[in-house]
ZADO-1210 file (C-alpha; in nm, 4 decimals, padded with zeros to 6 digits):
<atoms>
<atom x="-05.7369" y="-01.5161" z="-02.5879" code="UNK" pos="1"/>
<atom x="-05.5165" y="-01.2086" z="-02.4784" code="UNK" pos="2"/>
<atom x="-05.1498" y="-01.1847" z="-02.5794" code="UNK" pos="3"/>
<atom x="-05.0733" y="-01.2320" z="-02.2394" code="UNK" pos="4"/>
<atom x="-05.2972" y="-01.5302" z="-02.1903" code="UNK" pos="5"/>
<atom x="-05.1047" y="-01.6655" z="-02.5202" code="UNK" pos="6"/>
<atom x="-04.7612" y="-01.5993" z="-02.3618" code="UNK" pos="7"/>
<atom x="-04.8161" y="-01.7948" z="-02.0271" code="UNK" pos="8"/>
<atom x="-05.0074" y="-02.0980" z="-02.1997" code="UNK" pos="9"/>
<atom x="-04.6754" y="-02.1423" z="-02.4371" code="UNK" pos="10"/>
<atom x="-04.4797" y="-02.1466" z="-02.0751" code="UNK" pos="11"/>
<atom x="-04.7114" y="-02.4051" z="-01.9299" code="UNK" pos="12"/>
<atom x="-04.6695" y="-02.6435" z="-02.2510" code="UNK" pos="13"/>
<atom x="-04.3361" y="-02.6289" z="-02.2367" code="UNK" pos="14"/>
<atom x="-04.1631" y="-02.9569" z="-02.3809" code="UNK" pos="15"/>
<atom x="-03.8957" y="-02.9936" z="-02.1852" code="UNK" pos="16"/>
<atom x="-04.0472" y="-02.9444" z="-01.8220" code="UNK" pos="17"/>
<atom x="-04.0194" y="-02.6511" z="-01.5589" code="UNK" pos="18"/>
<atom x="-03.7316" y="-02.4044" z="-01.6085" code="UNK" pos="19"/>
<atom x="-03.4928" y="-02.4414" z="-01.3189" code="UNK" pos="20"/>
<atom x="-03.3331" y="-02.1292" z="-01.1378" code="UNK" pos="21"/>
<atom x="-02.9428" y="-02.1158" z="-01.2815" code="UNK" pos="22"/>
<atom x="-02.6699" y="-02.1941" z="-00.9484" code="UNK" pos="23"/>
<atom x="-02.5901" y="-01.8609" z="-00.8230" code="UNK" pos="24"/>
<atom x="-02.2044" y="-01.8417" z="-00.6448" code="UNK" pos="25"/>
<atom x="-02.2689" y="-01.5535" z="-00.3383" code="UNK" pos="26"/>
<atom x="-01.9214" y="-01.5936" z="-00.2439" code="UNK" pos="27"/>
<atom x="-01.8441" y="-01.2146" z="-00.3674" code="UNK" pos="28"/>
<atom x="-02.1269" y="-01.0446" z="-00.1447" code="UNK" pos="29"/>
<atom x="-02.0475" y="-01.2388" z="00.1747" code="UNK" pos="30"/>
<atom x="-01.7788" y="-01.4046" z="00.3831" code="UNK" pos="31"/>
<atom x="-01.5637" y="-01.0921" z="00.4468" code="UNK" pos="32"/>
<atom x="-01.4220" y="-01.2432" z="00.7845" code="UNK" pos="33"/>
<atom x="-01.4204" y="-00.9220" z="01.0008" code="UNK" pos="34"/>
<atom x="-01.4750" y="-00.9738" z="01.3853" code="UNK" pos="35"/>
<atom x="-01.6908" y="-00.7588" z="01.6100" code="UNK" pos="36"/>
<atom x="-01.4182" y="-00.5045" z="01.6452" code="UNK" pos="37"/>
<atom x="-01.3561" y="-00.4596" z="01.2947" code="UNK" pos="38"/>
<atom x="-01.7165" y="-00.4302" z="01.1605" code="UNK" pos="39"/>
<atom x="-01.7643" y="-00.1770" z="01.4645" code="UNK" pos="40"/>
<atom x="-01.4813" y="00.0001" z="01.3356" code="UNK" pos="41"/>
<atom x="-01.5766" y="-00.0296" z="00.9599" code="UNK" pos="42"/>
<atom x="-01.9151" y="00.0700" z="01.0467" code="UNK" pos="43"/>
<atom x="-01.8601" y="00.3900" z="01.2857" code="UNK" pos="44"/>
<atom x="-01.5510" y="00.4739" z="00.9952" code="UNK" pos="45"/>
<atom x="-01.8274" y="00.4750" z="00.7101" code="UNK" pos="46"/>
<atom x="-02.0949" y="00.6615" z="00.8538" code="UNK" pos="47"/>
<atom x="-01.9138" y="00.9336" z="01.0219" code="UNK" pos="48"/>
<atom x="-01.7967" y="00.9903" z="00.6742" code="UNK" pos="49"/>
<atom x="-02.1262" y="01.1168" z="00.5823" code="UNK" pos="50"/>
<atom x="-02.1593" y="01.3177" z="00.8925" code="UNK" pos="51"/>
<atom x="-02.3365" y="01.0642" z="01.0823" code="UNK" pos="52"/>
<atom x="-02.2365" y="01.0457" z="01.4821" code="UNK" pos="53"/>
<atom x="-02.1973" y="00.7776" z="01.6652" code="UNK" pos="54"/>
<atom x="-02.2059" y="00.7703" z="02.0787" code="UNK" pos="55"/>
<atom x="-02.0902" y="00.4875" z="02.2525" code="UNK" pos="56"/>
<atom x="-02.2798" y="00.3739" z="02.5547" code="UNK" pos="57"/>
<atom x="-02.2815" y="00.0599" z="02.7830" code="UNK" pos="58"/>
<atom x="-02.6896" y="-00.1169" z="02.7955" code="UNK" pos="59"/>
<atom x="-02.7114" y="00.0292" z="03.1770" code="UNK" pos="60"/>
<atom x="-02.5979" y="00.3896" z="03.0963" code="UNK" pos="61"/>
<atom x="-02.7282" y="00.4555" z="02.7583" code="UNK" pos="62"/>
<atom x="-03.0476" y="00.6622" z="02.8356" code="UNK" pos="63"/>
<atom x="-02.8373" y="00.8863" z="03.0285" code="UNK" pos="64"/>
<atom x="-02.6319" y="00.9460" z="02.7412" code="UNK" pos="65"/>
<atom x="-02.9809" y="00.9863" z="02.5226" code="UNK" pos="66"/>
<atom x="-03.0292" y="01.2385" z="02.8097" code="UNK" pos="67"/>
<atom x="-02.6726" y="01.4248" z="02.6786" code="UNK" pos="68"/>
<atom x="-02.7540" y="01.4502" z="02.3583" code="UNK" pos="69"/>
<atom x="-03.0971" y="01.5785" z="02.3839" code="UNK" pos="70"/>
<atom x="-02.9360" y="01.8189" z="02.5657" code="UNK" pos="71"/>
<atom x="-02.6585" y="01.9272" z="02.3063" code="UNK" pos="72"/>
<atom x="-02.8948" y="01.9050" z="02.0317" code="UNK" pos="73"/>
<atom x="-03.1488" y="02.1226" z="02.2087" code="UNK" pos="74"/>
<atom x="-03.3898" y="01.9101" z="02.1912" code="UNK" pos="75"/>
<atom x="-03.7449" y="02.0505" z="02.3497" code="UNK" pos="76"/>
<atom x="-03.9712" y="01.7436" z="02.1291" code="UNK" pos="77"/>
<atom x="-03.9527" y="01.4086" z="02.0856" code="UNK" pos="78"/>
<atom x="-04.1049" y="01.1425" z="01.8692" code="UNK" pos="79"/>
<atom x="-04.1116" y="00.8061" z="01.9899" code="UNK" pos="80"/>
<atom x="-04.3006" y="00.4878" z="02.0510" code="UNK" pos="81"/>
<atom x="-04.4542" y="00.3431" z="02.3419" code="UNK" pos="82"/>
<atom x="-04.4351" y="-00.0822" z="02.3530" code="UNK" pos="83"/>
<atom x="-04.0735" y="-00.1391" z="02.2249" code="UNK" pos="84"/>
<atom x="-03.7901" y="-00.1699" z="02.4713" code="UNK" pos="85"/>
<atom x="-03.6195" y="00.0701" z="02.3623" code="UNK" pos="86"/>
<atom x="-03.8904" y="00.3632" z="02.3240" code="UNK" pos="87"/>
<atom x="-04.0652" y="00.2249" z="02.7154" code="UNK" pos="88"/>
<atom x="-03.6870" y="00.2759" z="02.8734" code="UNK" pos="89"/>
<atom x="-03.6688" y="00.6043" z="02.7305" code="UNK" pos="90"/>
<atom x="-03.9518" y="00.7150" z="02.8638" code="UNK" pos="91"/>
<atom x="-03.9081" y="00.6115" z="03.1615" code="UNK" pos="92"/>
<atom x="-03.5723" y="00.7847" z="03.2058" code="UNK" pos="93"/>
<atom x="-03.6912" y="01.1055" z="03.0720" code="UNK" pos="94"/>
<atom x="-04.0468" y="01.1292" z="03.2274" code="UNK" pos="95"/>
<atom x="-03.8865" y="01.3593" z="03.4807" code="UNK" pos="96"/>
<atom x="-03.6661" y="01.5507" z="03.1898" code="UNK" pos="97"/>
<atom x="-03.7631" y="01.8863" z="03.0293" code="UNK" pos="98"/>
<atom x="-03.8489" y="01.7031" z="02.7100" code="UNK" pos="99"/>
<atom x="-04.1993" y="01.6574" z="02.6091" code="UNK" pos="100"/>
<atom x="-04.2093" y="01.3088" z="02.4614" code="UNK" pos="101"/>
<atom x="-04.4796" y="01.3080" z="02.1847" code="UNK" pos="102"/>
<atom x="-04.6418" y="01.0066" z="02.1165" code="UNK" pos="103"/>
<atom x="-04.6465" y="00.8358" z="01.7795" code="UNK" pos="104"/>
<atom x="-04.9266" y="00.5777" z="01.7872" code="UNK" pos="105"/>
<atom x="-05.1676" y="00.8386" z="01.5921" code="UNK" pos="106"/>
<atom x="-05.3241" y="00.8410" z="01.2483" code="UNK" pos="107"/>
<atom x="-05.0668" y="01.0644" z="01.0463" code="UNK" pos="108"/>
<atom x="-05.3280" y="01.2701" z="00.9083" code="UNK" pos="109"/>
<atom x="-05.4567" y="01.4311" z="01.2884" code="UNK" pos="110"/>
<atom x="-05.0407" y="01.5455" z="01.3714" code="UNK" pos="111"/>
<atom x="-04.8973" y="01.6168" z="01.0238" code="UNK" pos="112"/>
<atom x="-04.8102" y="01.9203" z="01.0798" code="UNK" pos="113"/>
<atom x="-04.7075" y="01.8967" z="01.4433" code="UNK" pos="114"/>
<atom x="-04.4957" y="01.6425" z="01.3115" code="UNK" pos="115"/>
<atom x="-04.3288" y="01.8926" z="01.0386" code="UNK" pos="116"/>
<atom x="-04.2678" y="02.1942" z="01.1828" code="UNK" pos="117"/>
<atom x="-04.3085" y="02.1420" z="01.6300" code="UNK" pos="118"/>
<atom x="-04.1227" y="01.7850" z="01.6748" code="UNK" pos="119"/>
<atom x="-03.6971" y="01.8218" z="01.7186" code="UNK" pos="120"/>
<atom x="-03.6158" y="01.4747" z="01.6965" code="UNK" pos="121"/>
<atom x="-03.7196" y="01.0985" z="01.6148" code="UNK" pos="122"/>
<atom x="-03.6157" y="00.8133" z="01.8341" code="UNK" pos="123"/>
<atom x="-03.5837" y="00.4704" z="01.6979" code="UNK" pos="124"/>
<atom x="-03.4722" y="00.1585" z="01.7547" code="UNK" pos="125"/>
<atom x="-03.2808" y="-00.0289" z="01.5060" code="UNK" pos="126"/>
<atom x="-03.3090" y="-00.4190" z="01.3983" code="UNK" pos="127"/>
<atom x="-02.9421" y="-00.3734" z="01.2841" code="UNK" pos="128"/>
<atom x="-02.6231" y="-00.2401" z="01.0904" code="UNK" pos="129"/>
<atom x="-02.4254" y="-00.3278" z="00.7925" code="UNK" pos="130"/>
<atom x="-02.0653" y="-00.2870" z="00.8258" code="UNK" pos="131"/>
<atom x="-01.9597" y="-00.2777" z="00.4669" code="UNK" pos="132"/>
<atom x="-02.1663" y="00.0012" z="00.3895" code="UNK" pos="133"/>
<atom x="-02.2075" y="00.1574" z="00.7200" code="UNK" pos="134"/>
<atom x="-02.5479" y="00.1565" z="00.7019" code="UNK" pos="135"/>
<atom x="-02.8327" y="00.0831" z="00.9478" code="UNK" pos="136"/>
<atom x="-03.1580" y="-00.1071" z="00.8879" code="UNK" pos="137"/>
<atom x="-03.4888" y="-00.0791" z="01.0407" code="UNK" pos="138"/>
<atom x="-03.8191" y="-00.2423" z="01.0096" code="UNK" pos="139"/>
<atom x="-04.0669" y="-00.0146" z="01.0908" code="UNK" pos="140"/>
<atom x="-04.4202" y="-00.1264" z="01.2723" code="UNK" pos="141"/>
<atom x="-04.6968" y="00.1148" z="01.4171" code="UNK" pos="142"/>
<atom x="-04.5127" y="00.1295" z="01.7044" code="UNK" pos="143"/>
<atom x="-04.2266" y="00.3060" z="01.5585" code="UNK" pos="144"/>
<atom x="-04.3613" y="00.4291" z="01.2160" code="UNK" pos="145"/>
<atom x="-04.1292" y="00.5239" z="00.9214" code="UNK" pos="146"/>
<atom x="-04.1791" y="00.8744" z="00.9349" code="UNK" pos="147"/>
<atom x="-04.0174" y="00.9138" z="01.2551" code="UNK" pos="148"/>
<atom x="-03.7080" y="00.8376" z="01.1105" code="UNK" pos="149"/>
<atom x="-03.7699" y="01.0472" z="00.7864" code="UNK" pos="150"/>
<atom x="-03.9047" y="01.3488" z="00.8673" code="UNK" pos="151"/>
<atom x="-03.7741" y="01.5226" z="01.2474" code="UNK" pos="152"/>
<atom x="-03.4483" y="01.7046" z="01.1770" code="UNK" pos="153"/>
<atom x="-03.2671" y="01.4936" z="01.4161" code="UNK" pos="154"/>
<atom x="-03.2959" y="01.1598" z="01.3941" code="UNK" pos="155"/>
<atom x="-03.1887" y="00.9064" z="01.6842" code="UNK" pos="156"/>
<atom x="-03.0975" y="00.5529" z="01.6170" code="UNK" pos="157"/>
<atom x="-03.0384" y="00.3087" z="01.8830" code="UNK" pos="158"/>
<atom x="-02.7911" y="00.0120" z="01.8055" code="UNK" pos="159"/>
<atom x="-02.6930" y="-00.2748" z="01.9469" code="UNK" pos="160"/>
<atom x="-02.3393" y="-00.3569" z="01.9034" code="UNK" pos="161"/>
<atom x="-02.3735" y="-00.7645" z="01.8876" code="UNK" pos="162"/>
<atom x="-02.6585" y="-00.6988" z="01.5398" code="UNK" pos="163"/>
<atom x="-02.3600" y="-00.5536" z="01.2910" code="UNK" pos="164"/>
<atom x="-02.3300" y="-00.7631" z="01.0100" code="UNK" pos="165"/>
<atom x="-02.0792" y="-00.7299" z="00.7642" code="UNK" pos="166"/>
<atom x="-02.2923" y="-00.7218" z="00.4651" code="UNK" pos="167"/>
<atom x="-02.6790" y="-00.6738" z="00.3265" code="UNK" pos="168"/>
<atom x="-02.6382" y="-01.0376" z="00.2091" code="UNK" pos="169"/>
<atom x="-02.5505" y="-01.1848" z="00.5431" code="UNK" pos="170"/>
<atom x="-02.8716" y="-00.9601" z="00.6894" code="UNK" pos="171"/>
<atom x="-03.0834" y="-01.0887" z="00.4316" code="UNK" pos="172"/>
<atom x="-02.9502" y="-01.4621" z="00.4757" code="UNK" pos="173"/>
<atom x="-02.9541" y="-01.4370" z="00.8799" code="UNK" pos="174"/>
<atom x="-03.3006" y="-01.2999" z="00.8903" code="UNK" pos="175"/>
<atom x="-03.4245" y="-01.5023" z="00.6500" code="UNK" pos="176"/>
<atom x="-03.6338" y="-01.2330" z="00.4000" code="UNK" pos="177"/>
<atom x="-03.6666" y="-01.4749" z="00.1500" code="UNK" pos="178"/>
<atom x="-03.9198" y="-01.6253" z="00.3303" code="UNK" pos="179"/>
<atom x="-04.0664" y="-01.2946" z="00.4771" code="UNK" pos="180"/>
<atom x="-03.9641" y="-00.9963" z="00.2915" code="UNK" pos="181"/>
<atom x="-04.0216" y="-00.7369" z="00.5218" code="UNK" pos="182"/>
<atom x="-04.2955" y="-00.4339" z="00.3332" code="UNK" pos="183"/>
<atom x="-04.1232" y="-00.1653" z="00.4347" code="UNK" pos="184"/>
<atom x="-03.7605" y="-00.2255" z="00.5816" code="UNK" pos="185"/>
<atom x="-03.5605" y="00.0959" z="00.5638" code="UNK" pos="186"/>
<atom x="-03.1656" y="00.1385" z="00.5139" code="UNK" pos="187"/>
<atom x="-03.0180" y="00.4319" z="00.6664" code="UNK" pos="188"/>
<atom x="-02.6259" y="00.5629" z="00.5698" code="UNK" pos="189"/>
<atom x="-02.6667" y="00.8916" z="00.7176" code="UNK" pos="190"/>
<atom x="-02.8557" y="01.2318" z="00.7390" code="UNK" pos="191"/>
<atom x="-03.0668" y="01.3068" z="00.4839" code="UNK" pos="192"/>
<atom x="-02.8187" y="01.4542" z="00.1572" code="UNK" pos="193"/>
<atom x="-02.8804" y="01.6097" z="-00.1485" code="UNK" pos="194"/>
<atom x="-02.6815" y="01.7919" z="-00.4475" code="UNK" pos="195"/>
<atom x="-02.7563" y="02.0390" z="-00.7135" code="UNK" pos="196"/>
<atom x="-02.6378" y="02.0696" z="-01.0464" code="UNK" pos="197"/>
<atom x="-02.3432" y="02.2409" z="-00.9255" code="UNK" pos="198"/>
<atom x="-02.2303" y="01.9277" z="-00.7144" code="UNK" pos="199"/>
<atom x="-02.3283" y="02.1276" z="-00.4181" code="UNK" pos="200"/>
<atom x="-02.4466" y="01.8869" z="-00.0830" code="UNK" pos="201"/>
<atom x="-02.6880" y="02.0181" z="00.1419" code="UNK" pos="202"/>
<atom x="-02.8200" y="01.8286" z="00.4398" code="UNK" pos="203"/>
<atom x="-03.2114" y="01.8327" z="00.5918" code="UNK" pos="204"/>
<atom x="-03.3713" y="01.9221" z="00.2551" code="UNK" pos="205"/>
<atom x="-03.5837" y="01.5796" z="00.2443" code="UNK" pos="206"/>
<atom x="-03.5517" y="01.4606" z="00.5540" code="UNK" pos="207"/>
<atom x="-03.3327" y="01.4517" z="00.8577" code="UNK" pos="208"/>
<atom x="-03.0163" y="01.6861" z="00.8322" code="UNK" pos="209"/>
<atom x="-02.8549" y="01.5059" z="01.1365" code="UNK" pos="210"/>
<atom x="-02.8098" y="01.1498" z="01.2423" code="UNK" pos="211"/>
<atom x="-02.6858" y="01.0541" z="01.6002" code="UNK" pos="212"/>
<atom x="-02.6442" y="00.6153" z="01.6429" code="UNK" pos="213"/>
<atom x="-02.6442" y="00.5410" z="01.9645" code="UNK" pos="214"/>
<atom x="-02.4705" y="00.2178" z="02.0288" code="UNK" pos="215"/>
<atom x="-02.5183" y="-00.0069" z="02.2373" code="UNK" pos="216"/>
<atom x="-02.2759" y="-00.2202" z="02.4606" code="UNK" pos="217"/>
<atom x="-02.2574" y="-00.5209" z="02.6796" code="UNK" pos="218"/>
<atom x="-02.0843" y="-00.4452" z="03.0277" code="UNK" pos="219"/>
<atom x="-01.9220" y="-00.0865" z="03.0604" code="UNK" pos="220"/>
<atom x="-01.9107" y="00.1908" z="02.7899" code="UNK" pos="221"/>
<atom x="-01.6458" y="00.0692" z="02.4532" code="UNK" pos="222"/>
<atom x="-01.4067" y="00.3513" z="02.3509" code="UNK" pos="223"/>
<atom x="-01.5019" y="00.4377" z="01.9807" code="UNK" pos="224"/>
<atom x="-01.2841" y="00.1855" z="01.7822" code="UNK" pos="225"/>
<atom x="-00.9913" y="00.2293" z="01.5857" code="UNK" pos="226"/>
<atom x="-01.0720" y="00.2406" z="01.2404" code="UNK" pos="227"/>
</atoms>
C-alpha cells in the first residue's frame, strides 16, 4: 500500500467520526453598508486611480457614447461577440460606423496574430463590479472569450450600474460560486501595469495599456459621482 493510500485509510478509521469544518465569522469581509451612490462613487474613485476611465451613459444612449469613444481612441478594429446583449446592440449601432467589427467566435489559433498586432480594441460585457476594490468581474464564455479582454490595447467594459457590489464576498455569496465556481472568472482593476526593479510602472506591456468602463444607467445619463 502507497504512503498515500496509508494516509487516507488512517482518515477513514478515524475514532472519533468525520472532522467538522470550524464556524467561520465573515462579518470582516462583508456588510460595509454603502448605498448605490456610494459604491458608484467608491468604485469610479478606485479605478480611476489606476488610470482606468469611466463614462457614464443612460441604457438608451450608451452605444452612442461607445460610438465617442471609438472615436477618441481611434479606434479602426474591434473585437467583440455576436449573441450577448451587449455585443448584438453594438453591432447594430455601429454596422453603419467606420469601424470594422471583427468577430470573435473563431478558433484562436486561425486569428492569433490578427488578434496581436491588427485589432484596436476589445468589447466586453461585464457580470459585475466590486466597490471596495474597484474592480470589475467577468465570466468569460465563447461568446466573449478571455482574450478579448487581455490582449487588444484598449479594452472596453460595459457595466451596469444596479451589479456593484461592495465586496468579492458579497459577489461570491450573491452568485452563489460555492455551488458553481465559475473556470475561468476574471477580475479586472485596471489597464494592464507592470514595474521594474527600479519601481518604474509601465502600462500595455502584458496586456491592455488602457481601460475605458462604460456604465450603465437606468433613465437619463448620472453625472460621475462625488467621491
Amino acid at each position: 500500500m502507497s504512503a498515500r493510500n496509508n494516509i487516507l485509510q488512517r482518515l477513514r478509521e478515524r475514532l472519533d467520526g468525520p472532522l467538522s469544518a470550524p464556524e467561520s465569522d465573515f462579518a470582516v469581509v462583508t456588510n460595509r453598508g454603502w448605498g448605490p451612490e456610494e459604491r458608484l462613487a467608491r468604485f469610479e474613485r478606485l479605478i480611476g486611480s489606476v488610470h482606468g476611465e469611466v463614462v457614464h451613459a443612460s441604457r438608451e444612449s450608451w452605444t452612442t457614447a461607445l460610438a465617442e469613444v471609438l472615436a477618441d481612441k481611434g479606434v479602426r478594429r474591434l473585437a467583440l461577440g455576436k449573441e450577448h446583449p451587449v455585443a448584438a446592440e453594438a453591432r447594430r449601432a455601429l454596422a453603419d460606423a467606420e469601424v470594422e467589427l471583427v468577430d470573435v467566435d473563431r478558433e484562436i489559433e486561425t486569428w492569433q496574430q490578427e488578434q496581436f498586432e491588427t485589432v484596436d480594441a476589445g468589447l466586453t460585457s461585464t457580470l459585475g463590479a466590486i466597490a471596495e476594490t474597484g474592480s470589475l468581474w467577468l465570466w468569460p464564455t465563447p461568446d466573449e472569450p478571455r482574450l478579448i479582454s487581455l490582449v487588444p490595447s484598449l479594452h472596453i467594459a460595459v457595466l451596469d450600474a444596479e451589479t456593484l457590489e461592495d465586496t468579492f464576498f458579497d459577489v461570491v455569496e450573491k452568485h452563489g460560486w460555492a455551488k458553481g465556481m465559475p473556470t475561468n472568472a476574471l477580475l479586472i482593476s485596471g489597464p494592464s501595469k507592470t514595474a521594474d526593479i527600479e519601481q518604474t510602472l509601465a502600462y500595455g506591456v502584458h496586456g491592455p495599456r488602457e481601460l475605458v468602463v462604460l456604465v450603465r444607467h437606468a433613465g437619463t445619463t448620472q453625472e460621475s459621482p462625488d467621491a
